[in-house]
Every structure is written in C-alpha cells, then in structure tokens.
C-alpha positions as CSV (number, residue, x, y, z in Angstrom):
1,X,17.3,23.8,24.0
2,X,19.5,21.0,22.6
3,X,20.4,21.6,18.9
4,X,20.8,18.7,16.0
5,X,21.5,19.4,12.0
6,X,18.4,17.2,11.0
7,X,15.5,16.0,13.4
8,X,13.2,12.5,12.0
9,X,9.9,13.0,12.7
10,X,8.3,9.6,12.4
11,X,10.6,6.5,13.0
12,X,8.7,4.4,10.2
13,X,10.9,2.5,7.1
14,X,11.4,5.9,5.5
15,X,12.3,7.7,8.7
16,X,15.1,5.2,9.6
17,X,16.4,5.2,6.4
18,X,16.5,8.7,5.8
19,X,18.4,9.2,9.8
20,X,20.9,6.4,9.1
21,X,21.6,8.2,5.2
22,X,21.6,11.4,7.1
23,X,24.0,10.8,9.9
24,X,26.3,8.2,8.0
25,X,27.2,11.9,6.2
26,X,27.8,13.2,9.4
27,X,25.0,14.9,10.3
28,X,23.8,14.7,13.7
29,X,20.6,13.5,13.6
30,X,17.6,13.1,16.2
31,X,15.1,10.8,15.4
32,X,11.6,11.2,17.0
33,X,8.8,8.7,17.3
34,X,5.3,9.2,19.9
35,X,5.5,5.1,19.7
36,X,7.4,3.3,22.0
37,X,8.4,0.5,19.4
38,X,10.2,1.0,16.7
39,X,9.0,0.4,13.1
40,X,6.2,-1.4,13.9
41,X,4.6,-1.4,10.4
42,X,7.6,-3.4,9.3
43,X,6.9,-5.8,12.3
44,X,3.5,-6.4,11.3
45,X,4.2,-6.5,7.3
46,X,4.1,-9.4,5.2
47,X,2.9,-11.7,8.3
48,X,5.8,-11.0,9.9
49,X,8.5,-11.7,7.1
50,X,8.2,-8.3,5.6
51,X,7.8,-8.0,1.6
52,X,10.4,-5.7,1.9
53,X,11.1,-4.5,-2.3
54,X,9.8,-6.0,-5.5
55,X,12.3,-7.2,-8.2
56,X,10.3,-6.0,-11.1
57,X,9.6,-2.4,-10.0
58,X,8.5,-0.2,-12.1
59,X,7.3,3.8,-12.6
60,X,3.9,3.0,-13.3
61,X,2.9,1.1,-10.4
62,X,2.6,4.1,-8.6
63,X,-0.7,6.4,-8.5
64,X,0.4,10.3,-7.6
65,X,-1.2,13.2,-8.5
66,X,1.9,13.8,-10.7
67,X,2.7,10.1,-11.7
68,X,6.0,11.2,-12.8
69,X,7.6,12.4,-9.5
70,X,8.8,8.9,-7.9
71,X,11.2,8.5,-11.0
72,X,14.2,10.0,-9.7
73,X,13.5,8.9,-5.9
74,X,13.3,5.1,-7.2
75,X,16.6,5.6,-9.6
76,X,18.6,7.1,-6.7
77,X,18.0,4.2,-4.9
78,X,16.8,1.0,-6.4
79,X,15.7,-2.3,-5.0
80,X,19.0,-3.7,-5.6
81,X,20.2,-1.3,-3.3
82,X,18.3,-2.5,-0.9
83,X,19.1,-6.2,-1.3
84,X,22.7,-5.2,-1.6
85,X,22.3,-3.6,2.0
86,X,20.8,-7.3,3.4
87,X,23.3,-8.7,2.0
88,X,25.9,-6.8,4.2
89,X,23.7,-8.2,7.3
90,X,23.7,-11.8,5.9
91,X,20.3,-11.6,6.1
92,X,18.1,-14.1,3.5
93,X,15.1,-13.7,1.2
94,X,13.1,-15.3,-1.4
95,X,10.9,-14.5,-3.9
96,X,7.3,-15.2,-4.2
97,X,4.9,-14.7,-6.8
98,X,5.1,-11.3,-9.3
99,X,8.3,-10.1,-8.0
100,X,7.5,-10.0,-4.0
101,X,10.8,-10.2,-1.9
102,X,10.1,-11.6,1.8
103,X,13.0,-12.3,4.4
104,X,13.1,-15.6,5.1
105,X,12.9,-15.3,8.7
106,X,11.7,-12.3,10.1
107,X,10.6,-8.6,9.7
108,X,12.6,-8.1,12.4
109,X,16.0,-8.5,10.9
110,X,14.7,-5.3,8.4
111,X,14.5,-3.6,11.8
112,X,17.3,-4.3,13.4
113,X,19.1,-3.3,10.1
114,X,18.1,-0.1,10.4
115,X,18.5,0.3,13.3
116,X,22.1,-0.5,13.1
117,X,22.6,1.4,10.5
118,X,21.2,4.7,12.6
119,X,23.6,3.5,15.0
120,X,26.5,3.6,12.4
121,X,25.6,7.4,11.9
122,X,25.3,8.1,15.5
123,X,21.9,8.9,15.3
124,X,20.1,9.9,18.9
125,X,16.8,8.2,18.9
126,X,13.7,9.2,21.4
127,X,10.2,6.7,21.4
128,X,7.3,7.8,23.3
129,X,7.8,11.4,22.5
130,X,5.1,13.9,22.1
131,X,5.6,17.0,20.1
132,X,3.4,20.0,20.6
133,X,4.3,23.4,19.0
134,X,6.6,23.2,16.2
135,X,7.7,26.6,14.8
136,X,10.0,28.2,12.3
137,X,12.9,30.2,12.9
138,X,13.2,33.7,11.6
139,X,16.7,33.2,11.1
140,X,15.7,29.8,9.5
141,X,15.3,26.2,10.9
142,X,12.8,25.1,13.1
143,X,12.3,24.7,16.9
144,X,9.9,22.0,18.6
145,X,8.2,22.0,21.7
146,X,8.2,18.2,22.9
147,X,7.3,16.2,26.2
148,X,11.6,15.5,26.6
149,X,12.3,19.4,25.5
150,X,12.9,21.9,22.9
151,X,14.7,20.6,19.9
152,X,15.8,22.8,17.2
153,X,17.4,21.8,13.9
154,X,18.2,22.7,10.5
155,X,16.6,20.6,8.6
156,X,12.9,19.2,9.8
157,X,12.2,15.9,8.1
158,X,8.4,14.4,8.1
159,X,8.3,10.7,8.0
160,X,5.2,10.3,10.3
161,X,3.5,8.0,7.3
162,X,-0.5,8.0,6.6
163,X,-3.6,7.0,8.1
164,X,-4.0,3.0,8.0
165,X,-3.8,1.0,10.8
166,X,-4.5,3.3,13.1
167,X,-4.2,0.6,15.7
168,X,-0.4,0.5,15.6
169,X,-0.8,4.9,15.9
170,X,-1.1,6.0,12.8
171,X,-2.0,9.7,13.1
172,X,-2.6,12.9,10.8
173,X,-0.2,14.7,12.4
174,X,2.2,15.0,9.1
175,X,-1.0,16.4,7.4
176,X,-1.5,18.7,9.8
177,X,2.3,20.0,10.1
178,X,2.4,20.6,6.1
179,X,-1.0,22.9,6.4
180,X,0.9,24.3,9.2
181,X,3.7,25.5,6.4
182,X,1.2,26.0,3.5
183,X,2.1,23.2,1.7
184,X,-0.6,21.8,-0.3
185,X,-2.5,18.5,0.3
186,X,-4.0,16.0,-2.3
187,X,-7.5,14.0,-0.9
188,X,-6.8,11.4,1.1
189,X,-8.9,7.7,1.0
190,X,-7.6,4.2,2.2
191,X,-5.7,2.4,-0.4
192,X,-4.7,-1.7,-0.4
193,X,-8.4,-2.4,1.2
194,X,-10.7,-4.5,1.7
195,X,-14.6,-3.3,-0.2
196,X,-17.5,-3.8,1.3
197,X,-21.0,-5.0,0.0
198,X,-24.2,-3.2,-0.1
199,X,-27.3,-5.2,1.3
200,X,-28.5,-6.8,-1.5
201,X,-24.9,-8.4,-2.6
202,X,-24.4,-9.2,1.0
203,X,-27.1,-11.1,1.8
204,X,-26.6,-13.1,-1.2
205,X,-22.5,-13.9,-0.8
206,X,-21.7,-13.1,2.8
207,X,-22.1,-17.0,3.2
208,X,-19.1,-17.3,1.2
209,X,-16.7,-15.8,3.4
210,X,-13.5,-17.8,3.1
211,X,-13.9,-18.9,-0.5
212,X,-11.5,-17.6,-2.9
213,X,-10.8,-17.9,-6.4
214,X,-8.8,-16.3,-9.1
215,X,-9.9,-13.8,-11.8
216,X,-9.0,-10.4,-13.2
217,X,-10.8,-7.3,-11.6
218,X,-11.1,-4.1,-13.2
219,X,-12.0,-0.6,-11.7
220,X,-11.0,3.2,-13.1
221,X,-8.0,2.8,-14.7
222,X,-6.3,-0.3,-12.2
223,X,-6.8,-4.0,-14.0
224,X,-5.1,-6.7,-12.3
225,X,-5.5,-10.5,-12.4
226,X,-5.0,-12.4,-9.2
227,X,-7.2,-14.1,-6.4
228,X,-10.0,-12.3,-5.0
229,X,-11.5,-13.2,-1.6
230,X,-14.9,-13.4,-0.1
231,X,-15.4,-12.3,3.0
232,X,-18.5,-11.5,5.8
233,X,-18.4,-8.0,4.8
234,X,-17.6,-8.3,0.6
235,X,-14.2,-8.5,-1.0
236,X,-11.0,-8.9,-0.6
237,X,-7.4,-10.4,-1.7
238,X,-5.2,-9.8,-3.8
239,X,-6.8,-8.4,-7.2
240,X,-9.4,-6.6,-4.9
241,X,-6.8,-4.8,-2.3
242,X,-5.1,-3.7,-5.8
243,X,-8.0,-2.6,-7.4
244,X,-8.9,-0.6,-4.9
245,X,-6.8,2.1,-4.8
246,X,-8.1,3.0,-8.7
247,X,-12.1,2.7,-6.8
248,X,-14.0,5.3,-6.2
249,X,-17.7,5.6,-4.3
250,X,-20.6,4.9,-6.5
251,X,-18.1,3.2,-9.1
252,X,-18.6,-0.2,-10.0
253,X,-15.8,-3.2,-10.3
254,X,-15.8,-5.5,-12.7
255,X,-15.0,-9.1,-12.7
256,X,-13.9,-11.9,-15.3
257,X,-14.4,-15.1,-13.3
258,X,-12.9,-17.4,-15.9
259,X,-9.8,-15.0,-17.0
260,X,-7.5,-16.3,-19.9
261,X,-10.8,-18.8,-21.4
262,X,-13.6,-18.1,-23.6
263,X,-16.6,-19.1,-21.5
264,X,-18.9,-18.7,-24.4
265,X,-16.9,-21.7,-26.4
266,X,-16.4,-23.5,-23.1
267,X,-20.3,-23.7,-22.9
268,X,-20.9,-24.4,-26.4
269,X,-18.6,-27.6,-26.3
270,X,-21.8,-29.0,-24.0
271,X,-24.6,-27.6,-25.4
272,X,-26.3,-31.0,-25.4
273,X,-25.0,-32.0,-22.0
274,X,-27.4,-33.3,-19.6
275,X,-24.5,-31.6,-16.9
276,X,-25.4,-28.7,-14.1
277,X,-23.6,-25.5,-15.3
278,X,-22.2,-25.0,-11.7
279,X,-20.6,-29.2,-12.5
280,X,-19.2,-27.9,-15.3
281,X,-18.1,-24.5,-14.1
282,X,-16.6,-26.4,-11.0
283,X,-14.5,-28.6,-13.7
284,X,-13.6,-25.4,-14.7
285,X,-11.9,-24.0,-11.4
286,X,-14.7,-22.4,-9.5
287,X,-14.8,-23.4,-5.6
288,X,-18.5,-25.4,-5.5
289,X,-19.6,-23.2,-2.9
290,X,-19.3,-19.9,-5.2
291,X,-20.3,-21.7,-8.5
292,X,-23.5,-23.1,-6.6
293,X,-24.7,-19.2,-4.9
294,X,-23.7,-17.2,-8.1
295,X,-25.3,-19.2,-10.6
296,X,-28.5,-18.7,-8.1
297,X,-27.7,-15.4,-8.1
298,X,-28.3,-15.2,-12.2
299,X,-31.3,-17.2,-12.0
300,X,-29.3,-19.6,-14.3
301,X,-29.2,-23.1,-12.0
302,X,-29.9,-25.2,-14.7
303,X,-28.2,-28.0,-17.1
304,X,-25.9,-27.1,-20.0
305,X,-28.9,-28.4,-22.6
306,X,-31.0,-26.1,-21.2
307,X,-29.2,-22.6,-22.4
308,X,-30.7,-21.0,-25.6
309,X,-28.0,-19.7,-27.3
310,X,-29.2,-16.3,-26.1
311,X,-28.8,-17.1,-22.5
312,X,-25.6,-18.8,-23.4
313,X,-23.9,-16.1,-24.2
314,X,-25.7,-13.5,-21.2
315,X,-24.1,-16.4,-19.1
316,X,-20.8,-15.9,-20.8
317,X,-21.3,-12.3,-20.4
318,X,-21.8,-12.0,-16.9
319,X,-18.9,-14.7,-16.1
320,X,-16.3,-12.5,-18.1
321,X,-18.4,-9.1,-17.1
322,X,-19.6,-9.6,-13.5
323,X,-20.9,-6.3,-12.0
324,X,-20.6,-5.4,-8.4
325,X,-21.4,-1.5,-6.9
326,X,-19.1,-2.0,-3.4
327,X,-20.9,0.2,-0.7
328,X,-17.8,1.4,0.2
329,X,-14.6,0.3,2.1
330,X,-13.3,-1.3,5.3
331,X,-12.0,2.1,6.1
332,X,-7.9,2.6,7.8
333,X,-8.4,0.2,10.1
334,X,-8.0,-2.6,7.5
335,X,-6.0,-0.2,4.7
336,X,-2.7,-1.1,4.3
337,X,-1.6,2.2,2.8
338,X,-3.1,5.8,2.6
339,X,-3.8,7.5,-1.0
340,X,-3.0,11.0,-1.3
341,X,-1.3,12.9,1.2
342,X,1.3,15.8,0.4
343,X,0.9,17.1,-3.4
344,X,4.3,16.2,-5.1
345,X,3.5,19.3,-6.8
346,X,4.9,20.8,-3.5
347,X,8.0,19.2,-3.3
348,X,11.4,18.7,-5.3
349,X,11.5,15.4,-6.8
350,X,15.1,15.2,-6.5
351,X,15.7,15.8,-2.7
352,X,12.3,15.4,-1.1
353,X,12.6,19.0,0.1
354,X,9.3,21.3,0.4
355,X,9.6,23.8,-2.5
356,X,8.7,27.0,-0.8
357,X,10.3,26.1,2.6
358,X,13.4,25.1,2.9
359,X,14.7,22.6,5.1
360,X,11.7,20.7,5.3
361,X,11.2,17.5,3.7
362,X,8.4,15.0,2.8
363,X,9.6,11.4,3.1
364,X,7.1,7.9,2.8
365,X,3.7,7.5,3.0
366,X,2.8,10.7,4.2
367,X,3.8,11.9,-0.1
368,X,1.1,10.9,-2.8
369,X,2.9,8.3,-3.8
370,X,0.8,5.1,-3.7
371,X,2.4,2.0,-4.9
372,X,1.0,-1.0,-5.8
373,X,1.0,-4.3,-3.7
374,X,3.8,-6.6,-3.4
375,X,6.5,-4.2,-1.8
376,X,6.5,-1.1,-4.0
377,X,5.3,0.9,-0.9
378,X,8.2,0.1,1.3
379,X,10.9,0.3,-1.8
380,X,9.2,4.0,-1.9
381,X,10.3,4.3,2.0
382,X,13.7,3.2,1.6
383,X,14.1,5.6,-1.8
384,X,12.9,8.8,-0.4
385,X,13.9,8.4,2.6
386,X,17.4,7.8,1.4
387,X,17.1,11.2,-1.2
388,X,16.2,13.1,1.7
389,X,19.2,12.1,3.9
390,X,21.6,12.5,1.3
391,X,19.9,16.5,1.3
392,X,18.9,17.4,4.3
C-alpha cells in the first residue's frame, strides 16, 4: 500500500488545478485518471482554443440549488487569477464577444500549464487507472483498491466531472462515490444542449438546418439574446444552449425574432405596400430561407397591404412571441455540461470539503454549480479546484 496526503480523483481542469494548488503546499499528491489523455475536455473546448474564463463573471450566472455557494469559491480565485497564471507561461488570448477569453493558439497550452504546474508540486500522476473499492478508514482517511494498487490518503478529492460527452469517458462514478458516503445528490439533466423538435415542428423547419439568426429566447427563469441555430433535429446555438439549462420537459421557449424593434410599427410603416412580408422581413435581417418557411408556417404568406390591422398585430405577436414545446433534448452526448450533481447543501462553501465527512472534497462539474456559457464553467474548475487544494 503506497500512502499520499491527498489523492485527485479525476484529472479534468478542476482536478489539475486542485493537485498542482495541493502539492505546491507540499502535499504529496496522486493524481488519478481511468483516461489515458490528460484533460481532454480542455482539448476539445472552444474548438480547440479553449474559452478558458470570462472577464465579466458574475454570481448570478450560475444555477445551483443554493445559488449562493459559488461566491466565496469565485472570490478566492478570480479570473484574473487565472489570466495572471498565463501570463507567467507567456501564453496569449483574446477576447471575443460578452466577455469570452480564448487562447490564441491552442487548448493545449491550458494543458500543458497545468500540467507543469502539477509538476512544480511534485505531483505523481497515473492515466488509465481503474479504481474499484474505495473505503474509509476507521482511524480516518481512505484506502482505494485500483488496477496499479492500493492507495491510501488523507484527504480524497472527487474531480471526476459530470455526464456530457460521454464519448471522451465521462462517467457517473463521482455520483456514485458521494451515495457511497451519504452525501446528498441534486437531479441531474444535460445543460448547454442542443433541443429537439416534436414532429409537427420538425417537419415543418428541419429543412432549415444551417440557417441561423439572432433573437432573444426565453425559458423558466433564463432570457438571453444571441443567435439561435436550426438544425436537422430542432435548435441550437448560442441563445438556445443557454436557455436550456433554465428548460424543463413539457415547458415551452419563447422566441422574439426581431429583438430590440417594434415589429408592429415596422409593419405599419407599409401598410399600403404592394411588398411580400417575408421581402420586407428579409430587409429586416431574417435569412430568406427562414422568413419564407415561418411565414408559411402562420398561414401569413401574403403582401404588407393585405394585413388587417388585426392580423397585423397577431403577426407582430407571434414575431416577438414565437412558441415552440421542444420534445426534449439531444441528451449528454451533445451537452456540454451536466446540471445538478452533488447538493452544495452538502459541502462547505469555503473549502469544497463534504460537511459530514471529512477529508473529502467536491471539486468541478461533478458540484451543482452550472455556469452559463462563455467560460464560467471552467473559471468554476479552476476556483474550486484551487479552494480545495489550498484545504485538503
């Protein structure tokens, strides 16, 4: 049996950031992964450039079960702690639209990073590594059967992330080791994902697929104005992905497809033009192809002149109202995040450590901590996984 201070489960953004905080204290750390590449989430992320923080990050762009408990994660360590940490590895990075920070070459200089920095803490790393039975010490600590051994530690730290992309082996395994301990679990769903359509809708706007166009999408509580995307299956992009993490089956989304203009004043200006509707909403910024199939869609293909002023304004209503009832989602495989996971009602918001068992932590996207799009997720890797090695 080969004893460590802390062992990593999971050797994810959180994972490697919590090992190199960890053992840069001096703790000896092992850092465990059943992958054989490292980080590969961050590889994948951002198509390849890795929207690594967000400039503008803020409290409420996080859904939890207790919204409150990323506060003192994200002000322990903040994006600018982060960029101050590429900036030790020369490593560039510009900003995109609302606040998105991507490295100007590659997601793989975020790994490397990391990995150097595990390096600078001496951290012992093992890929491909199975774990089987992992117990608790009567005298406290914990011991783990794996493929390379028995490990034992001090402090157990779960970094093993959520269920997306299973492709890339996401598992449930840090769901099933906090039931293992009795600490409670909040439903989980995917989050950041594509909807789907039910018949009806799809055989209508399937032949859309590829169009896009912006508008501002509203679901539960989550409103957000960016583009959304059309796709074989239903919707995506942007304002959808976001939306969806505040959608719920049998709920329906709506849609304002001309957001920031009155469409009822727009249509009014021409009410004695001899012009098509879907000319004039084309003028207006819709793609032809959409204009042309949603304005079949409302049984309202016909000339500006033509609109009572009753239809006008159901026109106007449905453009800044659009109903759709999604069918459901595109499931993990296409989820870029998980919502839910381990109840922050179980864990210390200060050090990430499982209330009624100490010594083990709760680190990344295996807590109910959702973040919005545009690199609040990985900001909430790099902050609690920094909290929990400053603590375990």
């Amino acid at each position: 049996m080969t004893h460590f201070d802390v062992i990593v489960i999971g050797a994810g953004a959180a994972g490697l950031m919590c090992a190199a905080t960890a053992g840069q204290r001096g703790r000896r750390v092992l850092l465990l992964d059943h992958a054989q590449k490292l980080a590969e989430k961050i590889r994948i992320s951002g198509g390849g450039r890795c929207n690594f923080t967000n400039s503008g990050v803020r409290y409420d762009c996080y859904l939890s079960e207790n919204p409150n408990f990323c506060r003192s994660a994200l002000a322990q360590y903040t994006a600018q702690d982060f960029i101050d940490l590429l900036a030790r590895y020369n490593i560039a990075w510009h900003e995109k639209k609302l606040g998105q920070l991507f490295c100007d070459e590659s997601s793989e200089q975020i790994i490397a990073m990391l990995d150097a920095e595990c390096g600078l803490g001496g951290v012992e790393r093992r890929m491909g590594v199975t774990i089987g039975e992992v117990a608790r010490d009567p005298a406290g600590g914990f011991t783990l059967q794996t493929a390379d051994g028995v490990f034992a530690c001090e402090s157990l730290v779960v970094a093993t992330g959520g269920l997306s992309i299973p492709q890339i082996g996401a598992s449930p395994f840090g769901y099933r080791l906090a039931e293992q301990f009795g600490v409670a679990l909040t439903p989980l769903a995917p989050a950041l994902v594509p909807l789907t359509f039910h018949v009806d809708d799809a055989a209508r706007f399937a032949e859309l697929a590829g169009v896009s166009l912006e508008v501002e999408v509203k679901a539960g509580k989550g409103r957000f104005r960016e583009n959304v995307l059309f796709t074989h299956k239903g919707v995506s992009g942007p304002a959808i992905l976001q939306v969806s993490s505040y959608w719920a089956p049998g709920m329906e989304i709506s849609i304002d497809l001309l957001p920031g203009q009155d469409a009822e004043e727009l249509l009014l200006a021409r009410a004695n033009s001899e012009q098509r509707v879907a000319n004039a909403l084309v003028e207006w910024g819709w793609p032809r192809r959409f204009a042309d199939a949603w304005l079949l869609a409302q049984g309202m293909d016909v000339r500006l002149r033509e609109l009572s002023p009753k239809t006008r304004k159901q026109l106007a209503e449905a453009i800044h109202h659009w109903r759709l009832k999604p069918n459901g989602t595109q499931g993990y495989k296409k989820a870029e995040v998980t919502l839910g996971g381990v109840s922050t009602r179980a864990l210390s918001s200060k050090t990430m450590q499982a209330n009624a068992v100490p010594g083990l932590y709760f680190i990344g996207e295996v807590v109910d901590v959702t973040g919005h799009l545009g690199g609040y997720n990985f900001q909430w890797a790099w902050s609690s996984g920094f909290v929990a090695g400053k603590n375990c």
